[in-house]
Structures are given as structure tokens and as C-alpha cells.
C-alpha positions in Angstrom: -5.6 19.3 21.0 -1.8 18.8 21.1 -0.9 18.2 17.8 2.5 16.3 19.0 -0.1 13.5 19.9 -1.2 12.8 16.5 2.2 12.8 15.8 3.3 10.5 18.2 0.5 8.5 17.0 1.4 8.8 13.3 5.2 7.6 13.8 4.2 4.7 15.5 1.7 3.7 12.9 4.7 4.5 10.4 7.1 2.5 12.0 4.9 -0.7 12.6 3.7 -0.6 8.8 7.0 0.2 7.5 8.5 -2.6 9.8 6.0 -5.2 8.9 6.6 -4.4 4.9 10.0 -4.5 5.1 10.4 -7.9 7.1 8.0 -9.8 4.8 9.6 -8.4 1.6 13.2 -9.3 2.5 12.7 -12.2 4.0 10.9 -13.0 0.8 14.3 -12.3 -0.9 15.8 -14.2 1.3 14.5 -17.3 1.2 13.4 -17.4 -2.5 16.7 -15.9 -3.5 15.2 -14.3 -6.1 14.9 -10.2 -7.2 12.1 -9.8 -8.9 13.4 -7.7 -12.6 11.7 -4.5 -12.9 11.5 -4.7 -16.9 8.3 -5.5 -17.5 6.8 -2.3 -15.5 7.9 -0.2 -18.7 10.0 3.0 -17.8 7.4 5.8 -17.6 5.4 3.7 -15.2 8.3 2.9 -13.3 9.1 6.8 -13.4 5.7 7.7 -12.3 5.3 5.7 -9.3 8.9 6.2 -8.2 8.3 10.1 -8.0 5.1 10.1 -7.1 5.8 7.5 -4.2 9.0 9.2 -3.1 6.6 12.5 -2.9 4.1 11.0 -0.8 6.8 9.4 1.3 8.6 13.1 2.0 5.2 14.6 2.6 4.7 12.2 5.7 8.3 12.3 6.6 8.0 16.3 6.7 4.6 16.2 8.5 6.5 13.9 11.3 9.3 15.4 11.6 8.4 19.1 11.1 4.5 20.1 11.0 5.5 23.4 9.8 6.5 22.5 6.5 3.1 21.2 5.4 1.2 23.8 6.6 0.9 25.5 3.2 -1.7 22.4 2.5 -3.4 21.9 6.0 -6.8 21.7 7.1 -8.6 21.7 9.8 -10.4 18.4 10.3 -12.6 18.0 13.8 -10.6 16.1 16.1 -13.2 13.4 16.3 -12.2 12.9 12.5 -8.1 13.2 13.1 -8.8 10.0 16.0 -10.5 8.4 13.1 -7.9 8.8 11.0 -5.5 7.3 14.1 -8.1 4.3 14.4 -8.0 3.7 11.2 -4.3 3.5 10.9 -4.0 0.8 13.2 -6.4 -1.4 11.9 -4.2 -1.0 8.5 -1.3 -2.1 10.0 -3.0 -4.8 11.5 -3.9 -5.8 7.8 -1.2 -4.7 6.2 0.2 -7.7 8.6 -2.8 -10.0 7.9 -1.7 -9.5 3.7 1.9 -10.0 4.1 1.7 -13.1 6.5 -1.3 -14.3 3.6 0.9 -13.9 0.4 4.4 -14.8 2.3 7.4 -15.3 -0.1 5.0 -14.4 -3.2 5.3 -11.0 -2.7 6.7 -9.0 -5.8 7.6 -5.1 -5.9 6.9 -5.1 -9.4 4.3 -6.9 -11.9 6.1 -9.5 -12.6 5.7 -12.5 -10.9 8.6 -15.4 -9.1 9.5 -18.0 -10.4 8.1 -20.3 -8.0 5.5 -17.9 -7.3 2.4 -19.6 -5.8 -1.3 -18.4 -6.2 -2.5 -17.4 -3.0 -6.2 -17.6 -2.0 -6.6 -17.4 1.5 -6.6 -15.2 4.5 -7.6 -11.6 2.7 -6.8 -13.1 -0.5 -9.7 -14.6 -0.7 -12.0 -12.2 -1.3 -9.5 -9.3 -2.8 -7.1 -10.5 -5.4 -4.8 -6.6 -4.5 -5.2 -5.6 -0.8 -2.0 -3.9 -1.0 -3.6 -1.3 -3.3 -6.4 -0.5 -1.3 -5.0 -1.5 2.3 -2.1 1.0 1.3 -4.4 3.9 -0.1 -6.4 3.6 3.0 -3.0 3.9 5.2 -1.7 6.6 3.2 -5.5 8.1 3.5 -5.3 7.9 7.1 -1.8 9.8 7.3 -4.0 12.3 6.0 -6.6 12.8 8.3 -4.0 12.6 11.1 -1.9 15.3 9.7 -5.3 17.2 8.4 -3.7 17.8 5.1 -5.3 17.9 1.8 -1.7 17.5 0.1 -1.1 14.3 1.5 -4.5 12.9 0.6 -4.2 14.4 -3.3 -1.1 12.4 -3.7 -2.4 9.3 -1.5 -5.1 9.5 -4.5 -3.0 9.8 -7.3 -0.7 7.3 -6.1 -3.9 4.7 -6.3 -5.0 6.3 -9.7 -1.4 4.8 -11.1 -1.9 1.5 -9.4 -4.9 1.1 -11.0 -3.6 1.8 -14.1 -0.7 -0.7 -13.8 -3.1 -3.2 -12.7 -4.1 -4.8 -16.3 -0.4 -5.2 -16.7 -0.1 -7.1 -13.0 -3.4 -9.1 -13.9 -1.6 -10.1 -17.8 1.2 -11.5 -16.2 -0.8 -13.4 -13.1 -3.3 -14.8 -15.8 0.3 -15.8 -18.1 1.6 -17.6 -14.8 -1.7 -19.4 -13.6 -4.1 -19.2 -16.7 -7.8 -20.2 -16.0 -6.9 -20.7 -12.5 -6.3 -17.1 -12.0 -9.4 -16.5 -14.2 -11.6 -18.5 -12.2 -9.7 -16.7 -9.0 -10.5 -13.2 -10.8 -14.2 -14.1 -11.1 -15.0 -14.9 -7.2 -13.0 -11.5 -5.5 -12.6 -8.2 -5.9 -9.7 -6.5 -7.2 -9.7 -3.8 -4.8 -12.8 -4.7 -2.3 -14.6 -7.9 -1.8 -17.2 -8.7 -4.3 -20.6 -8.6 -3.5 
């Protein structure tokens, strides 16, 4: 198959998720008037997710712009398994939009939390207490199957690997802000899937 369709496909999917992201976060901004201080992320965490990000980030840029340059790392998924990838894309931006329109202005690009930062238990936070983690793996997962490319999907992996990591940190200052409440909140969801 034409591989400028799961291209096509792939930018679009970019651009919506991207779009969505960036509206909700600034807008958060906006009306809290409020950046959220990166301090409390400690450096080598901060330098570790801000290469590896900007990595994963250029590795789907290059694979949309110019296949070629990821073909060192390419495979050769079915294309039954590249539409999946596609389908599966979609449904993450739709709930990469259900997330954002869920947590509205509490958003935070680091662990620390707003000031007038509200705990939020509805929509898909009420069963996972960090669908961004796993909605975004799974996004970044897809980008992989679309472009057939093991590269993509290492560092879509690692990328969650250091979110995980940072995650007692996140869950320190949430429990700080909201005490048992958060506790009680931790006890009923997921942090990464719904609990069964």
C-alpha cells in the first residue's frame, strides 16, 4: 500500500492531538494565570524527559516529513496492523480530548501542582488517576505501528519507563495538596489503567 496514506493519516492524527494539547494547556495559563515552576522535577529528570521527548518528537517529525530517514529502524508490519495503528490513533485523540476537557485548568506540565488546583474525579478520571501517561504511550505506540518502526516504539517505551518513574514524585505532591482525599482517590482507580 501507498505509504503516503499512512502518512496522511499520521499528520492528521498529529495535528488534532497536538492541537487539542496545546489549546487546553494554554488556555489553562490563561485563565489561571499561573506557570507551573519546574523546580520540583529535580534536573536529571527534567534532562531526561526533555531529550528523550525531543527524540521521540524528531523521530515522528522525520517519519512525516521524510520516510527515508527512518528507514534504518523500519519494519514491516501487515497492513491490517498499520490500519490498527491508524484506528487506534484516532480513538487517542478522541481521549486525549476526553482528558483535557476532564482535568480543564488543572493541568500541570510538571509535578507540581496550581495553586488553586482542584482534584478532579470525573470523566476518565474516575477510574485512572494519569491517563496522560498511558493515553500518550498508546499515541506515541500508534505512531509506531503506522510508521512500522521499532525506533519509534523503543523510545515511545522508554519515554513511559521515565514517567513511571517520576510518578511517586507527582503522587507526593497530589497526596501534599489533597491529603486523604487523594488517598481515598488513589485507592478506587488505577494509576495507569482502571482497576479491577
Amino acid at each position: 500500500m501507498n505509504e503516503n496514506i499512512f502518512r496522511i493519516f499520521a499528520v492528521v492524527i498529529f495535528l488534532s492531538s497536538i492541537s487539542i494539547s496545546s489549546y487546553f494547556r494554554l488556555n489553562a495559563d490563561r485563565l489561571t494565570g499561573e506557570k507551573v515552576p519546574w523546580k520540583d522535577e529535580g534536573i536529571a529528570m527534567i534532562l531526561l524527559l526533555r531529550t528523550g521527548g525531543s527524540i521521540l518528537w524528531l523521530s515522528i517529525i522525520g517519519y512525516l516529513i521524510y520516510p527515508p530517514a527512518l528507514a534504518w529502524s523500519k519494519v514491516d508490519f501487515p497492513t491490517l496492523v498499520r490500519w490498527i495503528g491508524v484506528g487506534t490513533g484516532f480513538i487517542c485523540v478522541l481521549l486525549i480530548y476526553w482528558l483535557f476537557s476532564s482535568i480543564g485548568t488543572n493541568i500541570s506540565p510538571t509535578v507540581s501542582t496550581r495553586k488553586e488546583h482542584k482534584l478532579v474525579t470525573r470523566g476518565i478520571y474516575r477510574w485512572v488517576r494519569h491517563p496522560l501517561y498511558s493515553v500518550g504511550t498508546l499515541l506515541f505506540l500508534s505512531f509506531a505501528v503506522i510508521a512500522s518502526n521499532w525506533f519509534i516504539a523503543a523510545m515511545a517505551s522508554l519515554s513511559f519507563i521515565l514517567l513511571a518513574v517520576r510518578l511517586p514524585n507527582e503522587e507526593a505532591h497530589l497526596i501534599e495538596k489533597f491529603g486523604d482525599e487523594y488517598r481515598k482517590y488513589m485507592k478506587t482507580t488505577g494509576a495507569f489503567l482502571p482497576k479491577f
